[in-house]
C-alpha positions, 0 to 999 in steps of 0.5 A, a space after each residue: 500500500 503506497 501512503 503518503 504519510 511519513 511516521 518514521 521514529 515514531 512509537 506505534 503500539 497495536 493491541 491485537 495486532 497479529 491478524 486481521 484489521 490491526 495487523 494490516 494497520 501495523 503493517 500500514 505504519 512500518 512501511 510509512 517508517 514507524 517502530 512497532 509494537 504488537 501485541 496479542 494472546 498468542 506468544 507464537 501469532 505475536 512473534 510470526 507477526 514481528 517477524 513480518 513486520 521486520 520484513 518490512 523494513 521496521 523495529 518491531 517486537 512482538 510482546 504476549 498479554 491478554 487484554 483482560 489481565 492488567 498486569 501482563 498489560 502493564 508489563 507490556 507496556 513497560 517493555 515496549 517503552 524501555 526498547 522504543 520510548 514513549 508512545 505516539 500512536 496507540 491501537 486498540 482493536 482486541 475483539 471477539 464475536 460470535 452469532 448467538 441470540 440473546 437466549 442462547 447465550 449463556 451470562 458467561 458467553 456475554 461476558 467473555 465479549 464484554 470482557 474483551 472489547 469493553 474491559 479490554 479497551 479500558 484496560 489499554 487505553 488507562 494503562 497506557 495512558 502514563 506510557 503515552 507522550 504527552 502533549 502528542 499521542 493518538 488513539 485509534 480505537 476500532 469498534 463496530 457498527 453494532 455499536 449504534 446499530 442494534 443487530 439480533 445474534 448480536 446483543 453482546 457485541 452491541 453492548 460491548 462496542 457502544 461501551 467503547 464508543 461511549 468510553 472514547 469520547 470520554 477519554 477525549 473530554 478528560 484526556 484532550 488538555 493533556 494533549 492525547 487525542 482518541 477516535 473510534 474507527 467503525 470498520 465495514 466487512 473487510 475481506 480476508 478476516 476472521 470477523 468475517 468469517 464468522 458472520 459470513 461462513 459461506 459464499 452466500 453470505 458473504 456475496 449477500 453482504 457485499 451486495 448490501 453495501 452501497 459502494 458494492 464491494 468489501 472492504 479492504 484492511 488497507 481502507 481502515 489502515 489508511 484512516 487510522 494513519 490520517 487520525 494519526 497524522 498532522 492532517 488529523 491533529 484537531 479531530 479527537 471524540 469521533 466515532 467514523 465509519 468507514 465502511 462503504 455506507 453499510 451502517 446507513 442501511 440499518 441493521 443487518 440479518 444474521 439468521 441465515 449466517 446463524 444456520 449455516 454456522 451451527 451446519 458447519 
């Protein structure tokens, strides 16, 4: 992906960042001369995922810890910026998801989602907050349509993402006159990606949904790298507490059925 930007020296750290959409945003900025640090559950994705980034040309380290647990966060951090100094652009896209309604979900189902996104995105966002610079640091937070658009077979992925949004723009009133920005990127169905895959499991769904996009096409995960690396950017400097979708116009057309999805999942 050719970009225009240049954010060479400068300390991203990617929170999920070893597959899908926040892989191709850690990707997007080690080309444009970034440091990188990413993040993930898995030691052996993480390190793959490093690896690549290295490929490219960029510092990169890739650091173990879940979302969830504070502690390995806050170790996280603390490595990151001993090896590449403080953080200028912070990326928090850890998600889960899965097509369930309501009561076929069980409370420990809701909260293993709740958990990652909202909690998670918590967890990020305040223990970072001393390992950020200030004034100058960016957070891209990557959310969902079901944030604002209340979708069946996905009450739990609603409740968590409006969490997010709502906790955005919070952290914009309270962290701005410090100088740390924070926006919420709402990513449309990108090709290629493990979400996808889960709420489009067969050729039907997934030509379905392409079809209900008004630019009729997926997307691509340079469509969202490419927003994240604007919010970041001098271009983006006076833009902080929004939430953008970027998503070919799908979250104008109201919320979307997942039942035939649903079906072909459990038949899978």
């Amino acid at each position: 992906m050719d970009t225009p930007f240049d954010f060479s020296g400068r300390h991203v750290f990617v929170a999920g960042g070893s597959s899908g959409i926040n892989f191709g945003i850690a990707q997007a900025f080690a080309r444009a001369g970034a440091k990188l640090t990413v993040i993930s559950r898995s030691a052996d994705k993480v390190a793959t995922a490093a690896q690549q980034l290295q490929a490219l040309g960029a510092q990169a380290i890739g650091i173990a810890a879940d979302v969830r647990q504070p502690d390995a966060l806050q170790a996280a951090f603390s490595e990151a910026t001993s090896k590449f100094g403080p953080i200028d652009i912070l990326v928090s896209g850890a998600a889960g998801n899965f097509l369930a309604q309501a009561l076929d979900m069980s409370p420990n189902a809701f909260k293993t989602v709740v958990d990652i996104d909202l909690l998670g995105s918590f967890n990020v966002a305040r223990l970072a907050h001393a390992h950020l610079r200030k004034p100058g640091a960016c957070i891209v937070q990557i959310s969902a349509s079901q944030a604002f658009t209340p979708t069946p077979y996905q009450a739990h992925v609603c409740a968590a993402k409006a969490g997010v949004d709502m906790l955005t723009q919070v952290l914009a009133l309270e962290w701005g006159p410090q100088g740390v920005r924070i926006n919420s990127i709402v990513p449309g169905p990108i090709a290629d990606t493990e979400g996808l895959k889960r709420l489009a499991p067969t050729s039907d769904t997934l030509d379905a949904m392409a079809a209900r996009v008004p630019l009729k096409r997926l997307g691509r995960t340079e469509d969202i790298a490419r927003m994240a690396m604007l919010l970041a950017s001098e271009w983006g400097s006076y833009i902080t507490g929004v939430i953008i979708p970027v998503d070919g116009g799908l979250s104008l057309t109201g919320p979307r059925d997942f039942s035939a999805a649903a079906a072909a999942a459990k038949r899978a």
